[in-house]
C-alpha positions as YAML, in Angstrom:
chain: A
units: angstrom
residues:
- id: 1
  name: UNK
  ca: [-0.31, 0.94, -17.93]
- id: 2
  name: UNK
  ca: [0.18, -2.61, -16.24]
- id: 3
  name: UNK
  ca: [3.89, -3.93, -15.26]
- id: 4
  name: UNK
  ca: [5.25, -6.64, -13.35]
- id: 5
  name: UNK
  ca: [8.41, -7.53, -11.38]
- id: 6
  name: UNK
  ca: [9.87, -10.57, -10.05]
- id: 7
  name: UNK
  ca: [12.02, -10.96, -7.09]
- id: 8
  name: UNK
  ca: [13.73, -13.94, -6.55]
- id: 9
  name: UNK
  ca: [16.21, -13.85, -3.51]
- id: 10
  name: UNK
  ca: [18.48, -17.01, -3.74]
- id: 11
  name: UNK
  ca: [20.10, -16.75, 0.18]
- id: 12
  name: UNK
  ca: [16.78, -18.59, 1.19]
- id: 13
  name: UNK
  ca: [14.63, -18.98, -2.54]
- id: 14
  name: UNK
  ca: [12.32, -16.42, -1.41]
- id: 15
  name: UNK
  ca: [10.03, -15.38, -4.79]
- id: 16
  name: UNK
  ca: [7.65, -12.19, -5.12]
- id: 17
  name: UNK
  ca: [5.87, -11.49, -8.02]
- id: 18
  name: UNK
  ca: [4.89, -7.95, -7.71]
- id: 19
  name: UNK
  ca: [2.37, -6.41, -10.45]
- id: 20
  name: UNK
  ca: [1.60, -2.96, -10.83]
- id: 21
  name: UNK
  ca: [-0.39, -0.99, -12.74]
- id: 22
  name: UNK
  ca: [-1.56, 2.89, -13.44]
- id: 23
  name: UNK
  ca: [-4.32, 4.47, -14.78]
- id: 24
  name: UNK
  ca: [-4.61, 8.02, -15.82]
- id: 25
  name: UNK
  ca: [-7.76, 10.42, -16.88]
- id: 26
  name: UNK
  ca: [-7.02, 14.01, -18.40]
- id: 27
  name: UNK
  ca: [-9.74, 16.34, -18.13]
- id: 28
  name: UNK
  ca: [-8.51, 18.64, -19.92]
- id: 29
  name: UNK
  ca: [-5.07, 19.30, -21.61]
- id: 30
  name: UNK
  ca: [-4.24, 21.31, -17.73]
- id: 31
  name: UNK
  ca: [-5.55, 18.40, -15.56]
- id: 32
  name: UNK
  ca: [-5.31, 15.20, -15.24]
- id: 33
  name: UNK
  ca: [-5.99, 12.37, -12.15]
- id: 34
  name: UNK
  ca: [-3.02, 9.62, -11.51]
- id: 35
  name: UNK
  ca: [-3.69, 6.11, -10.09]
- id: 36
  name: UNK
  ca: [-0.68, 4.44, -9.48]
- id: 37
  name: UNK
  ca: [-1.14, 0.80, -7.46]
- id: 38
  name: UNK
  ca: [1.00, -2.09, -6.75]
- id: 39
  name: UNK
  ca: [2.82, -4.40, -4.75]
- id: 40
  name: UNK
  ca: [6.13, -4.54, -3.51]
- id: 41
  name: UNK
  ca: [8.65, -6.18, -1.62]
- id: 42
  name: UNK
  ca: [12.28, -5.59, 0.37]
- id: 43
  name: UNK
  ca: [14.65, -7.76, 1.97]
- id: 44
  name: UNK
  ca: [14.34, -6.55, 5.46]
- id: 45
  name: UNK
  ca: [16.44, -9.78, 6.47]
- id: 46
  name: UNK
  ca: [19.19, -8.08, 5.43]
- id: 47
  name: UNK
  ca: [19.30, -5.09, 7.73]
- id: 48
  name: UNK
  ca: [18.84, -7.87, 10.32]
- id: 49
  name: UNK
  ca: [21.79, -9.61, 9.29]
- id: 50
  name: UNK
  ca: [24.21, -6.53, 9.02]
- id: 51
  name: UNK
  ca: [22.82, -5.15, 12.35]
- id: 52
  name: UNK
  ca: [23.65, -8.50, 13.87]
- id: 53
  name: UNK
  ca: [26.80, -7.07, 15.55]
- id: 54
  name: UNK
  ca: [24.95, -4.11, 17.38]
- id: 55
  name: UNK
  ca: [21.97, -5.91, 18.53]
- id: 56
  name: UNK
  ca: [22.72, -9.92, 18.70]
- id: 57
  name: UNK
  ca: [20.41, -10.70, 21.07]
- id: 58
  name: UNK
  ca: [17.16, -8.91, 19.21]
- id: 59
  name: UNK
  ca: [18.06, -9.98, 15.90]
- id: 60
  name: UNK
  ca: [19.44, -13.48, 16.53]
- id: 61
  name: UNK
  ca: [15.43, -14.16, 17.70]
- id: 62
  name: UNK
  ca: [13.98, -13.20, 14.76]
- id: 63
  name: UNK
  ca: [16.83, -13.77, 11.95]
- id: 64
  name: UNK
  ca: [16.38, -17.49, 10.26]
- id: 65
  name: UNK
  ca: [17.04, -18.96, 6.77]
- id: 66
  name: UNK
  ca: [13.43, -18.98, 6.45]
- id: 67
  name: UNK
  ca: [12.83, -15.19, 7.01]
- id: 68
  name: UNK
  ca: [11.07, -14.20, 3.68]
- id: 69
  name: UNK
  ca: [10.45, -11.04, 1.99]
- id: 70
  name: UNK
  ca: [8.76, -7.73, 3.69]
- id: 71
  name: UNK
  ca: [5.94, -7.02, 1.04]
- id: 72
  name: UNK
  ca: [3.27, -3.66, 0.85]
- id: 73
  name: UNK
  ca: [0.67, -2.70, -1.02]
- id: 74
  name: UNK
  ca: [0.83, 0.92, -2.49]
- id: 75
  name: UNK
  ca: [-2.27, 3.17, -3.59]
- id: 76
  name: UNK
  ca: [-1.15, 6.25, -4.96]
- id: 77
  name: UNK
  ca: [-4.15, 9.01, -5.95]
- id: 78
  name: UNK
  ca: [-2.79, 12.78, -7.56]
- id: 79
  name: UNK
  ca: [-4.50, 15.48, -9.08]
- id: 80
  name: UNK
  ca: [-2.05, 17.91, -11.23]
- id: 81
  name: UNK
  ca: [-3.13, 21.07, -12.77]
- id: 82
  name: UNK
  ca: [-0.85, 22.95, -14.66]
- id: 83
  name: UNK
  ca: [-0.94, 26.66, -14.17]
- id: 84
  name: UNK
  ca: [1.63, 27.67, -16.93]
- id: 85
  name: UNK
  ca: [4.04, 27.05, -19.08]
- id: 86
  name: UNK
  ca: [6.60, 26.92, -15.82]
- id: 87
  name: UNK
  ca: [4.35, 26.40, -13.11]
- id: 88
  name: UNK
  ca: [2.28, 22.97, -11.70]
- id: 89
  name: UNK
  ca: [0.41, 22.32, -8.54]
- id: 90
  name: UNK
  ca: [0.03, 18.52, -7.67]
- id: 91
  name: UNK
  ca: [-1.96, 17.21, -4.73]
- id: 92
  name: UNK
  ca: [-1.24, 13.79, -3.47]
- id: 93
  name: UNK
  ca: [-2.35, 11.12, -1.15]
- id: 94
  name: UNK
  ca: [-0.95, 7.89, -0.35]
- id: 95
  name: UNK
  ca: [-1.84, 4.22, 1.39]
- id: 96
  name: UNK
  ca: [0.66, 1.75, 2.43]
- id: 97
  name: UNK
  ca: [-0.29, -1.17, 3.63]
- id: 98
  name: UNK
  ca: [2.48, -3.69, 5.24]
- id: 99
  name: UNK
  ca: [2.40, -7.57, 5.83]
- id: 100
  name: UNK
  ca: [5.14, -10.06, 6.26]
- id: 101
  name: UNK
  ca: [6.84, -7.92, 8.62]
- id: 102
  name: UNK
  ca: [9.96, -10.01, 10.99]
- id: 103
  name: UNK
  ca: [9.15, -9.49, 14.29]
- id: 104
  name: UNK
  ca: [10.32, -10.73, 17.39]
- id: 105
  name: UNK
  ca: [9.54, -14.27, 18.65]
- id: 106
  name: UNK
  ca: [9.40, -13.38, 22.02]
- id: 107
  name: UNK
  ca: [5.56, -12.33, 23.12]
- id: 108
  name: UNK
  ca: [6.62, -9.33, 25.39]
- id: 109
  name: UNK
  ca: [8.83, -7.60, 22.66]
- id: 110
  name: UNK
  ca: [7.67, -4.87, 20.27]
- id: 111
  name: UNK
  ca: [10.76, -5.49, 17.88]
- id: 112
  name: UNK
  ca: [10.29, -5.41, 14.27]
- id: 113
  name: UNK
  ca: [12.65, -5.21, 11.27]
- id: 114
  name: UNK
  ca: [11.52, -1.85, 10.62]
- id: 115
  name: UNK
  ca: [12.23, -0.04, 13.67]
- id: 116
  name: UNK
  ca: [15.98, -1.82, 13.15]
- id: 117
  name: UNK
  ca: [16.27, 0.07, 10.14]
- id: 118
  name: UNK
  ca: [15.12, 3.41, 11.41]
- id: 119
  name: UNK
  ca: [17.30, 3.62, 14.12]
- id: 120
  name: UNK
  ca: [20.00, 2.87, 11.90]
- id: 121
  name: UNK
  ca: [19.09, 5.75, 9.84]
- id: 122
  name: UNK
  ca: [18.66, 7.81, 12.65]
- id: 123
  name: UNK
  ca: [22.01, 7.04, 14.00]
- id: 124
  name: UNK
  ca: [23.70, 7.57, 10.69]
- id: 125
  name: UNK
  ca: [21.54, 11.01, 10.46]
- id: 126
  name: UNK
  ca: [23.46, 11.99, 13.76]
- id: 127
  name: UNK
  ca: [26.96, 10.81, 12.88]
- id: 128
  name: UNK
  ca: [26.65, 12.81, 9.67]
- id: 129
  name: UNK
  ca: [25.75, 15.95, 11.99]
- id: 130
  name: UNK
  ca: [28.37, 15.20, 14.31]
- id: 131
  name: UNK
  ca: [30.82, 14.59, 11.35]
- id: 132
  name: UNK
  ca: [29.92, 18.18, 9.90]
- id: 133
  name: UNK
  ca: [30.25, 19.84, 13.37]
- id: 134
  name: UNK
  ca: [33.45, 18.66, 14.10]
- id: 135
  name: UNK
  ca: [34.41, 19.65, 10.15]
- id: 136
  name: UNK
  ca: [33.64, 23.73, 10.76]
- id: 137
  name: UNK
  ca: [35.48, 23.50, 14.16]
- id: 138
  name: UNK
  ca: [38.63, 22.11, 12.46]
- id: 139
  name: UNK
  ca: [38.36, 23.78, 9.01]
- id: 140
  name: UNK
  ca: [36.01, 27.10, 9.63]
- id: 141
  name: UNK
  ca: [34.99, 28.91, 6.52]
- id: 142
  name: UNK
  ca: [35.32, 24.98, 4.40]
- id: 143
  name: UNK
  ca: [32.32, 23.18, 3.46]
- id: 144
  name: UNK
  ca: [32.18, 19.66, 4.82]
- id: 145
  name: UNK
  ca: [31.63, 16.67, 1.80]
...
């Protein structure tokens, strides 16, 4: 089954046309084989701009108007047998492959975009804990939101 998807990111007119497409054998009416491939892309200049005021001197080197579109190729390969009426087992590997990464400018850093954006998860991960903890101290017995 073949798709396609345009981005079109009007802050600097960055376009990506990103086609995908999936193909799909049964073997028999328990098994089949998936192929799922395509193309994709994110705006990794925006975690750069809303993590400007935590790091401004990483991000200001590698955030410009001209900072275009993170884009990855995807392979996707799954087996799924069904074992019953209630029951599946599906196996499943996966490729990614990354280009058009931000990085920095500066030769003797290893920033990139994508480390930005873990951290920030990570940090938010902790808070969340932190959040929680200090929840069942205050309220014990109450479930946190």
């Amino acid at each position: 089954m073949p798709g396609c998807i345009i981005h079109i990111f009007t802050l600097n007119g960055s376009q990506s046309l990103e086609p995908r497409v999936s193909l799909q054998w049964s073997i028999s009416r328990s098994s089949r084989w998936h192929w799922p491939t395509g193309c994709t892309a994110s705006y990794n200049c925006l975690v750069c701009i809303s993590m400007q005021p935590l790091y401004p001197m990483v991000v200001s080197s590698i955030l410009t108007k001209d900072l275009g579109l993170t884009k990855a190729h995807h392979y996707v390969l799954s087996y799924n047998h069904l074992l019953g009426s209630s029951a599946k087992v599906k196996l499943e590997t996966y490729y990614q492959s990354l280009f058009n990464v931000p990085i920095s400018t500066n030769p003797a850093s290893t920033f990139s975009a994508l480390n930005l954006f873990e951290g920030l998860c990570a940090r938010t991960a902790r808070q969340q804990r932190h959040r929680q903890k200090l929840w069942r101290r205050a309220y014990p017995g109450e479930k946190p939101d």
